[in-house]
Short mmCIF file of the C-alpha atoms (twelve columns), coordinates in Angstrom:
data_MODEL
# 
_entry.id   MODEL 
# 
loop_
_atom_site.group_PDB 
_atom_site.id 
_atom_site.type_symbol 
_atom_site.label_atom_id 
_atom_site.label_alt_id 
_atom_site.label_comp_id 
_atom_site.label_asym_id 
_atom_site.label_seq_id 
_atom_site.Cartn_x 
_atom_site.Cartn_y 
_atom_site.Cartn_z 
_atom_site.pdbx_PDB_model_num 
ATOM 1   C CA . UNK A 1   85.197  108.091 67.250 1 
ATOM 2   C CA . UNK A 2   88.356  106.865 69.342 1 
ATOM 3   C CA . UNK A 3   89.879  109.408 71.545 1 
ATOM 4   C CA . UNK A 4   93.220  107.331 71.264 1 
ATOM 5   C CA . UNK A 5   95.227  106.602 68.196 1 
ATOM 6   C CA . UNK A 6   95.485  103.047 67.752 1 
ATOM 7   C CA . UNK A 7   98.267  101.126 65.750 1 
ATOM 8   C CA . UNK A 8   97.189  97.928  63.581 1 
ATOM 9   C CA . UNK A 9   97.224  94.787  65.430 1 
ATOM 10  C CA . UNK A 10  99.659  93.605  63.359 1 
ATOM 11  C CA . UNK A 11  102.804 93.916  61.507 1 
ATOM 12  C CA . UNK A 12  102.905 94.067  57.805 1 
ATOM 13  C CA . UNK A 13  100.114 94.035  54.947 1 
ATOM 14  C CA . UNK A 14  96.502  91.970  56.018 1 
ATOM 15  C CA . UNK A 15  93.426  91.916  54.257 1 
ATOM 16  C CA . UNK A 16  90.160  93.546  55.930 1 
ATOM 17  C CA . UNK A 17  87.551  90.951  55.529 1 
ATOM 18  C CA . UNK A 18  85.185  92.504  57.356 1 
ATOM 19  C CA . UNK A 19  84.869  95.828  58.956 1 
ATOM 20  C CA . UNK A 20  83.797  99.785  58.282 1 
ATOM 21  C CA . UNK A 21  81.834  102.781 59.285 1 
ATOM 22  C CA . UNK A 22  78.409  102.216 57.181 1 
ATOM 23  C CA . UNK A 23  75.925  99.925  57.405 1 
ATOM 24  C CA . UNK A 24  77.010  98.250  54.330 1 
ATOM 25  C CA . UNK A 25  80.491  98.114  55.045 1 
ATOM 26  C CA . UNK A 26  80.279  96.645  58.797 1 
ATOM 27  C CA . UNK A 27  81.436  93.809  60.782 1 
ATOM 28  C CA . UNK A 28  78.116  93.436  62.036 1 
ATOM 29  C CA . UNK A 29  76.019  96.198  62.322 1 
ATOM 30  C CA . UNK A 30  73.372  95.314  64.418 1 
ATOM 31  C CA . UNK A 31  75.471  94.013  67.098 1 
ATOM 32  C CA . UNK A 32  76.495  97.465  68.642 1 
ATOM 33  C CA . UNK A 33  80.011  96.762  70.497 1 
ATOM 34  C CA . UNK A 34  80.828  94.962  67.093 1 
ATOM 35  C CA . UNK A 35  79.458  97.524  64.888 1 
ATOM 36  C CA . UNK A 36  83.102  98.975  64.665 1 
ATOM 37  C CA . UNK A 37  84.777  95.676  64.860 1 
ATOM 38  C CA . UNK A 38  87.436  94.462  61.744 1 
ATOM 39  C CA . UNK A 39  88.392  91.066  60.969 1 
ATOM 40  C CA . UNK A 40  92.082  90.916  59.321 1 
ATOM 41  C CA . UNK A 41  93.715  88.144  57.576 1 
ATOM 42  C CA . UNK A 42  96.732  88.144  55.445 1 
ATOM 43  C CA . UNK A 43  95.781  86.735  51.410 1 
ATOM 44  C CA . UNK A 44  98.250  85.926  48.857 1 
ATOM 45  C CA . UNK A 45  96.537  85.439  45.328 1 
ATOM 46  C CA . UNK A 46  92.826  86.867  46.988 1 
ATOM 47  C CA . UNK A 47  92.991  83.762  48.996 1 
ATOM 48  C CA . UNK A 48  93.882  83.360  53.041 1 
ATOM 49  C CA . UNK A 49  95.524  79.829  52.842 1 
ATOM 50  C CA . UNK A 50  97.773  77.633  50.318 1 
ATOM 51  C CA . UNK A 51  96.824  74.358  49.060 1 
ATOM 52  C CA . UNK A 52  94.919  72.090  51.422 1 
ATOM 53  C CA . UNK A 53  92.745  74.677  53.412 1 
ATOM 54  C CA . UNK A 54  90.989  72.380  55.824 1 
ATOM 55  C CA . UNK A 55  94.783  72.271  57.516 1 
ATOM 56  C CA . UNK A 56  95.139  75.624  59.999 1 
ATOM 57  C CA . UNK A 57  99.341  75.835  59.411 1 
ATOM 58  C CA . UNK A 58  97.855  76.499  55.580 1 
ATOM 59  C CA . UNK A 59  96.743  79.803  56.806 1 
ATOM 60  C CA . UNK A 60  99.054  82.885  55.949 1 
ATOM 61  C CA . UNK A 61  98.592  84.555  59.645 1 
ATOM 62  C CA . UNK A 62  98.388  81.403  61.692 1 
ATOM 63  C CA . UNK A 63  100.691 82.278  64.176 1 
ATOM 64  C CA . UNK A 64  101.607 85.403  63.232 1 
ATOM 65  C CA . UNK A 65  102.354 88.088  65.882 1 
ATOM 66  C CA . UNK A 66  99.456  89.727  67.500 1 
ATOM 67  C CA . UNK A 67  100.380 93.692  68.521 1 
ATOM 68  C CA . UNK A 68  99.029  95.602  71.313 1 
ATOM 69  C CA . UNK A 69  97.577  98.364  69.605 1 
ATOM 70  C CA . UNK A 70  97.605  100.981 72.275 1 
ATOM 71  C CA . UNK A 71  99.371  101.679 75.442 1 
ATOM 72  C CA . UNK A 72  97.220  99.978  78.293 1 
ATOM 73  C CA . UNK A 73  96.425  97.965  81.348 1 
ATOM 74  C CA . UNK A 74  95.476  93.851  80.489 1 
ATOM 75  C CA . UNK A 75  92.181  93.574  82.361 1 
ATOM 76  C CA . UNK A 76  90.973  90.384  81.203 1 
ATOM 77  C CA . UNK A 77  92.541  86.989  78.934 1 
ATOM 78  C CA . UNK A 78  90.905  84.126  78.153 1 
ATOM 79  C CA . UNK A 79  93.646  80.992  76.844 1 
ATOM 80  C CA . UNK A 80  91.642  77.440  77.929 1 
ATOM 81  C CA . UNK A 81  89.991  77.422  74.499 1 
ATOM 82  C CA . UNK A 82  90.911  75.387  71.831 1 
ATOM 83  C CA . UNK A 83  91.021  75.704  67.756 1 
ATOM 84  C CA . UNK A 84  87.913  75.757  66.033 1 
ATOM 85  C CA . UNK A 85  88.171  73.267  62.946 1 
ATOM 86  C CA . UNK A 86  87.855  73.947  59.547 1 
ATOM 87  C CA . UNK A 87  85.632  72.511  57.602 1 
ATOM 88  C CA . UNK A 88  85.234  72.016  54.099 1 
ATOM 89  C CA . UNK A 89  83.424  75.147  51.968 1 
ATOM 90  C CA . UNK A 90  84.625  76.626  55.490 1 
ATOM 91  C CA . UNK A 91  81.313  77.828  56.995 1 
ATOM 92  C CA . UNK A 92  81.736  80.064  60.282 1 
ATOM 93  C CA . UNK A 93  81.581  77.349  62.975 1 
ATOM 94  C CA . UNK A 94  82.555  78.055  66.850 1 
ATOM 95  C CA . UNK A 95  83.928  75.222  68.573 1 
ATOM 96  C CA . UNK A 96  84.394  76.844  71.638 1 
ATOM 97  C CA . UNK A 97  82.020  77.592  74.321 1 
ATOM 98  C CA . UNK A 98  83.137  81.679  73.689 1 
ATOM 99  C CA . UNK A 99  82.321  83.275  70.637 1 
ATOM 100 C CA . UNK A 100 85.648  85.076  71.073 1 
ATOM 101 C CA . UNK A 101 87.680  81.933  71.819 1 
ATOM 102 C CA . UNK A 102 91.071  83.462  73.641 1 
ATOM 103 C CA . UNK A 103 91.062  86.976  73.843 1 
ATOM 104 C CA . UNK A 104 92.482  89.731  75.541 1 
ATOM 105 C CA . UNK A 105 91.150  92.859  76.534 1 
ATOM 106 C CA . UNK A 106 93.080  95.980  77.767 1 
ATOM 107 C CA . UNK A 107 92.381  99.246  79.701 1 
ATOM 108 C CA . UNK A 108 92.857  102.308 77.573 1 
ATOM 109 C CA . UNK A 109 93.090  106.009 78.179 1 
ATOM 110 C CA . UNK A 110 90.108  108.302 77.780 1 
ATOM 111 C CA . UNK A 111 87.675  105.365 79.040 1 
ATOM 112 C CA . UNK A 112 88.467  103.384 75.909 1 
ATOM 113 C CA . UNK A 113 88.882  99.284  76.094 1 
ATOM 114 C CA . UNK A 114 90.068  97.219  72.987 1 
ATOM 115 C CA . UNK A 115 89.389  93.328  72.422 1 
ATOM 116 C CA . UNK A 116 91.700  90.805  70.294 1 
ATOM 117 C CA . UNK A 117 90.371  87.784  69.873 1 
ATOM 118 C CA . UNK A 118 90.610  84.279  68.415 1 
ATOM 119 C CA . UNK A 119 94.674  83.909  69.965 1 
ATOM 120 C CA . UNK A 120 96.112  80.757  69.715 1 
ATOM 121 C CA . UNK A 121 95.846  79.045  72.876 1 
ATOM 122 C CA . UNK A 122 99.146  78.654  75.300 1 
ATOM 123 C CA . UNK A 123 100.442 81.751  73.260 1 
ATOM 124 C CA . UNK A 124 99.872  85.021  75.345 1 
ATOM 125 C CA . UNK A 125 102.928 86.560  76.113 1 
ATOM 126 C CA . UNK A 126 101.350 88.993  78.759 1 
ATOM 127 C CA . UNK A 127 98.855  88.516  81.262 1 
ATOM 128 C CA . UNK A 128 96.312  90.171  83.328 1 
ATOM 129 C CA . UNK A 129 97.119  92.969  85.882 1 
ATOM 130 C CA . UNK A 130 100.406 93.670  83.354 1 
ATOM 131 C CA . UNK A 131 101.021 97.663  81.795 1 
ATOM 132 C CA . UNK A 132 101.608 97.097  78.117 1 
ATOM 133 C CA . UNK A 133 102.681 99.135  75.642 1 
ATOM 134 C CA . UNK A 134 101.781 99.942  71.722 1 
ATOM 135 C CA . UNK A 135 103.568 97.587  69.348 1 
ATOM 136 C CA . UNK A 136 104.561 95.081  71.722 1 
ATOM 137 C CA . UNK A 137 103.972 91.398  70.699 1 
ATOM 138 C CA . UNK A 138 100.715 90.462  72.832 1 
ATOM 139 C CA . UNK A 139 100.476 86.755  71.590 1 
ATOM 140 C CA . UNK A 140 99.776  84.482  68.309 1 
ATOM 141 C CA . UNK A 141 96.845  84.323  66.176 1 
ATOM 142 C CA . UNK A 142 95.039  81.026  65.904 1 
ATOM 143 C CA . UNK A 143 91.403  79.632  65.087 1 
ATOM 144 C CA . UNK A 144 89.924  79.856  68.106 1 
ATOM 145 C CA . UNK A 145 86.203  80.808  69.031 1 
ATOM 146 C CA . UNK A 146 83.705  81.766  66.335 1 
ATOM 147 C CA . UNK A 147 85.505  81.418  62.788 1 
ATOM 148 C CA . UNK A 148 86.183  80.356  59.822 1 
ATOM 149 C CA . UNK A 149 89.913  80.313  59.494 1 
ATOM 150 C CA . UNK A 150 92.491  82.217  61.304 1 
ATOM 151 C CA . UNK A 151 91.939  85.913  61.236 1 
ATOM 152 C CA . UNK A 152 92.602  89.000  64.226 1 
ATOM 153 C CA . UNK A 153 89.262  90.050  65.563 1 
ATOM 154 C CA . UNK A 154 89.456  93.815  67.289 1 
ATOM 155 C CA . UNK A 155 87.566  96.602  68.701 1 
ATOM 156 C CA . UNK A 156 87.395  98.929  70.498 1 
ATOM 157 C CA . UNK A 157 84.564  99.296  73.254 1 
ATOM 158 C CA . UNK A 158 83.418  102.171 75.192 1 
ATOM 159 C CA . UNK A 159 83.298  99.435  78.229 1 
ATOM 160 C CA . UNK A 160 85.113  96.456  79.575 1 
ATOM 161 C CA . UNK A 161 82.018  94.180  78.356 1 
ATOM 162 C CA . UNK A 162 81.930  93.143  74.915 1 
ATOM 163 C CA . UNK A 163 78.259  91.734  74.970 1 
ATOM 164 C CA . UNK A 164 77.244  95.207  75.860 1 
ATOM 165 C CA . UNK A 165 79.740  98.120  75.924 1 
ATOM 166 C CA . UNK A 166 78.846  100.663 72.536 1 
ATOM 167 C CA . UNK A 167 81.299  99.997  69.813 1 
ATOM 168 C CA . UNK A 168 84.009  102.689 68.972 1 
ATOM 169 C CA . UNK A 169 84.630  104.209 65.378 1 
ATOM 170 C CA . UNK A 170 88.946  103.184 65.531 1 
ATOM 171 C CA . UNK A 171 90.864  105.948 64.762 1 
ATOM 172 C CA . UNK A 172 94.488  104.534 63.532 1 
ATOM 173 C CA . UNK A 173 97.677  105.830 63.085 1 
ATOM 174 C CA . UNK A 174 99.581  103.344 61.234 1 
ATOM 175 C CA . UNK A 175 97.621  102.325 58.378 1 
ATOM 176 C CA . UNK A 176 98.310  102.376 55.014 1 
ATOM 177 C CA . UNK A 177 96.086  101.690 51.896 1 
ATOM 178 C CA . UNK A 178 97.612  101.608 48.181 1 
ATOM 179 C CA . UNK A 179 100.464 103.828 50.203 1 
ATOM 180 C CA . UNK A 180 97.952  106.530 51.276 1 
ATOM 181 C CA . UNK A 181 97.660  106.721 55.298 1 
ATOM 182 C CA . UNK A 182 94.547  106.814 56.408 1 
ATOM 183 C CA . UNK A 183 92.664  107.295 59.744 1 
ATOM 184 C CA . UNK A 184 89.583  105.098 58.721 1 
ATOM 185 C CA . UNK A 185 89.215  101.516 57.080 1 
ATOM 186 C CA . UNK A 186 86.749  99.996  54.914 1 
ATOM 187 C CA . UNK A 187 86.649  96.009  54.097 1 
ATOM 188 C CA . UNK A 188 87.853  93.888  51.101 1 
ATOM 189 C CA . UNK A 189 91.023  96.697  51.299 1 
ATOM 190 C CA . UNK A 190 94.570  95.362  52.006 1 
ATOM 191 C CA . UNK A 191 96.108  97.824  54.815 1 
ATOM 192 C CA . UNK A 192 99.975  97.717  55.536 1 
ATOM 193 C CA . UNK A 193 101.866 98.929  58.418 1 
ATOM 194 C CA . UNK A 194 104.256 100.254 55.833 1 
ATOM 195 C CA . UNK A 195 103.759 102.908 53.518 1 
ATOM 196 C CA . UNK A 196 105.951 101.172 51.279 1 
ATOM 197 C CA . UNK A 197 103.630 97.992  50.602 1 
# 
């Protein structure tokens, strides 16, 4: 379990596609820095896009703000790679030659190291060797890396290596189910940085 409290990478309400503490409930269980991971996308009517989903500005959070979720040091971005397309029935396809397409990951307290990924490219409004702070705008999501439509990849790592580092049960601070806050999130939930929503 995190040592640090981490907000949502976002602002507003998303959707947890995948991501959760159990076996049945995880990103991707087997793969142990992932194990923890979520995948968030924003859905209007249970769906992530309007109309013609094959086009990426169809997508609810494409370009929506990405937000550093915990005070930090940026030790590593990635921005050379481009959208992956979408394609139709929209199977998981990586275009890139990085699973994680542009990404960003930061230096935490207590030994702790989160990863974004998928950022549009050209968008990063930090870069490495900068201090950052919780809540401040880190860049834009896009399609980038391994997908199937624009989403926010993150976890947090015991480790700057994401192939290898153990994966970290996320403790949050902001997050907000049906109004309830909770410290823990499970997939196919919508979570809101407002207790409002």
């Amino acid at each position: 379990m995190s040592k640090n409290k981490y907000l949502l990478p976002f602002i507003g309400e998303y959707f947890i596609e995948y991501g959760g503490l159990t076996k049945k409930t995880s990103h991707s269980w087997d793969i142990i820095p992932q194990r923890y991971a979520y995948d968030f996308e924003i859905r209007k009517n249970n769906l992530p896009y309007h109309d013609d989903y094959l086009k990426l500005e169809n997508y609810y959070c494409y370009l929506d703000d990405i937000i550093c979720p915990c005070a930090g040091f940026v030790i590593d971005i990635q921005d050379n790679q481009p959208n992956t397309k979408v394609y139709k029935d929209r199977p998981i396809i990586n275009d890139s030659n990085d699973a994680r397409g542009n990404y960003i990951t930061i230096k935490h307290a207590h030994g702790e190291y989160s990863t974004i990924c998928h950022f549009e490219k050209g968008s990063f409004k930090v870069a490495i060797g900068d201090i950052v702070e919780a809540g401040q705008v880190l860049g834009k999501v896009g399609n980038s890396g391994n997908t199937q439509g624009p989403h926010i990849h993150f976890q947090v790592q015991k480790g700057p290596d994401f192939e290898n580092s153990k994966g970290v049960i996320i403790t949050f601070k902001n997050a907000y189910v049906n109004s309830n806050k909770k410290r823990f999130l499970s997939k196919n939930h919508y979570v809101s940085t407002r207790k409002e929503v």
